[in-house]
C-alpha positions in Angstrom: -0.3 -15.9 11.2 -2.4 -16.9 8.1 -3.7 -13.7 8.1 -0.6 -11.8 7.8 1.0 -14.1 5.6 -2.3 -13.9 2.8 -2.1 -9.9 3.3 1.6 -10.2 2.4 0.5 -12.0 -0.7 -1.8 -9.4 -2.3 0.6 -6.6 -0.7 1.6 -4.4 -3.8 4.8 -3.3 -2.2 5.3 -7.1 -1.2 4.7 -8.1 -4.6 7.2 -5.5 -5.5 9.9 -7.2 -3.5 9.3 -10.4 -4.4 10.1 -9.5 -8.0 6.4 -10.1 -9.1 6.3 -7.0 -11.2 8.0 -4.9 -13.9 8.8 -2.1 -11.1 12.4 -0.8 -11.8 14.8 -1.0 -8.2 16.5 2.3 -7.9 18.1 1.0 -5.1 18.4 -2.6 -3.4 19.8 -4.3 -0.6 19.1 -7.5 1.8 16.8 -5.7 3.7 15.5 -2.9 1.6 14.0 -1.6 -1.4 13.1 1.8 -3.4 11.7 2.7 -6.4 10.0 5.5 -8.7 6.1 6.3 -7.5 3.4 5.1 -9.7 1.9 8.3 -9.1 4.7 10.8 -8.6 3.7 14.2 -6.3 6.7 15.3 -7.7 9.6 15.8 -10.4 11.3 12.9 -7.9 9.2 11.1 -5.9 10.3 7.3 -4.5 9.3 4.9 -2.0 11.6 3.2 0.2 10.0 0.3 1.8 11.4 -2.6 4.1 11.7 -5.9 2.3 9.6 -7.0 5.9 5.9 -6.4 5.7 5.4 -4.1 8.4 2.1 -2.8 8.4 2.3 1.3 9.0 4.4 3.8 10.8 1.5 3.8 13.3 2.5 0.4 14.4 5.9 0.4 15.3 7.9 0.9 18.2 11.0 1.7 19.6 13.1 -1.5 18.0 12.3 0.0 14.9 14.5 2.8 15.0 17.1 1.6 13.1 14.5 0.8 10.1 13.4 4.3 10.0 17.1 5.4 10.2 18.0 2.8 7.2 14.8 4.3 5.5 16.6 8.1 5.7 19.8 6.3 4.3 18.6 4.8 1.5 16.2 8.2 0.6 19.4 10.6 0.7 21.6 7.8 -1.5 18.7 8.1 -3.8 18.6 11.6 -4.5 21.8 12.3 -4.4 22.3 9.6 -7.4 19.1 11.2 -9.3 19.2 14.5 -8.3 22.7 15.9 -8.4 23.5 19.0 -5.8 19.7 18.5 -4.7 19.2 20.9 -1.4 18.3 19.0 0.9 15.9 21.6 2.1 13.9 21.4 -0.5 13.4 17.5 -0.3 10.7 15.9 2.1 11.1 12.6 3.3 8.7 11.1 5.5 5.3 8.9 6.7 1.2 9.2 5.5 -0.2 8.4 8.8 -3.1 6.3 8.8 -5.5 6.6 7.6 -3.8 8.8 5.2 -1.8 5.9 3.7 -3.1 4.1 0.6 -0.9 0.9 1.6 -0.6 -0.9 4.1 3.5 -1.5 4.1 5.4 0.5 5.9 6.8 2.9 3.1 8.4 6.5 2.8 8.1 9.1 0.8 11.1 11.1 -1.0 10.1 14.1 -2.7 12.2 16.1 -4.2 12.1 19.4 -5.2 9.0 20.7 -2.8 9.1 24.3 -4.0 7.9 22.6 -7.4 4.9 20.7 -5.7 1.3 22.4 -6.1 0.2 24.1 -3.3 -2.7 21.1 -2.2 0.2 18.5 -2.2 3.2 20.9 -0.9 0.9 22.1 1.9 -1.6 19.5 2.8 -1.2 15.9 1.1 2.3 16.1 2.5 2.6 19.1 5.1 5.6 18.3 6.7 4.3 16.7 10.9 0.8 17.3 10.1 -2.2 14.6 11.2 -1.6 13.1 7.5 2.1 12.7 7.2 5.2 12.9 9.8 8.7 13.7 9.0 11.5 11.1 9.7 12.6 13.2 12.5 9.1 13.5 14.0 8.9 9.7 13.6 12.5 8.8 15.2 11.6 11.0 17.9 7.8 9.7 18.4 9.4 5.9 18.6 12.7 7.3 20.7 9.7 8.4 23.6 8.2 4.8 23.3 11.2 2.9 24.6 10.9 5.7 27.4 
C-alpha cells in the first residue's frame, strides 16, 4: 500500500488531479478529468484520465468497463465542445499499451483531426489496435472476454 500511495504522489496525472499544477480542466467531474496534451500529436489532442490512480490499460479487468466507457464519454463531450461538426471518423480515441505509455495512469488519448497527423504519428505512434496503442473498442472488447 505505501508503495502505491508514494507512486500516486509523484504521479504527473495524479498531481494533475489533485490541483498541484497550472493544468487547465477542459472537463471535470467526481470521478474524472481531461485536459489539453503537453505535447499535442495533433491540432486537438487531450487526455482523459480517472481521478483513481490506475496504473495502465494493461492492468485492468472486466469491472473496469464502465471506466473505459466513461473515458469514451467524456472524449466525445470534449470534441464536440472544441471541435464543432468534428467527424468522428477522423478522431482517434484510445490506449499506448505498455510499454508504449510514457505514464503510468491509466489515460486516453483524443486526437482529433487524424488526416492532419504526420504520417510516423497517424500510422505508427498511434495506429489505430496495433502492439503500441488499442482503440476503445478493442479495449471494451479485450476486458468484455475477461469476465468470460
Amino acid at each position: 500500500m505505501a508503495e502505491s500511495s508514494d507512486q500516486e504522489s509523484r504521479c504527473i496525472f495524479c498531481k494533475i488531479v489533485r490541483g498541484e499544477t497550472d493544468t487547465e480542466l477542459l472537463y471535470e467531474d467526481q470521478d474524472y478529468v481531461c485536459f489539453r496534451d503537453i505535447r499535442p500529436d495533433a491540432e486537438h489532442h487531450y487526455q482523459v484520465i480517472p481521478k483513481t490512480h490506475l496504473p495502465s490499460v494493461k492492468h485492468l479487468d472486466s469491472e473496469h468497463v464502465p471506466v473505459i466507457q466513461k473515458l469514451e464519454e467524456i472524449g466525445k463531450i470534449v470534441l464536440q465542445e472544441r471541435v464543432p461538426g468534428c467527424d468522428q471518423n477522423d478522431a482517434r480515441m484510445g490506449f499506448h499499451w505498455p510499454p508504449f505509455s510514457s505514464i503510468p495512469h491509466l489515460h486516453m488519448h483524443v486526437l482529433a483531426p487524424v488526416s492532419s497527423m504526420g504520417f510516423i504519428k497517424r500510422n505508427l505512434i498511434f495506429r489505430k489496435d496495433s502492439m503500441a496503442f488499442v482503440s476503445v473498442e478493442w479495449t471494451l472488447n479485450n476486458l468484455k472476454e475477461k469476465k468470460n
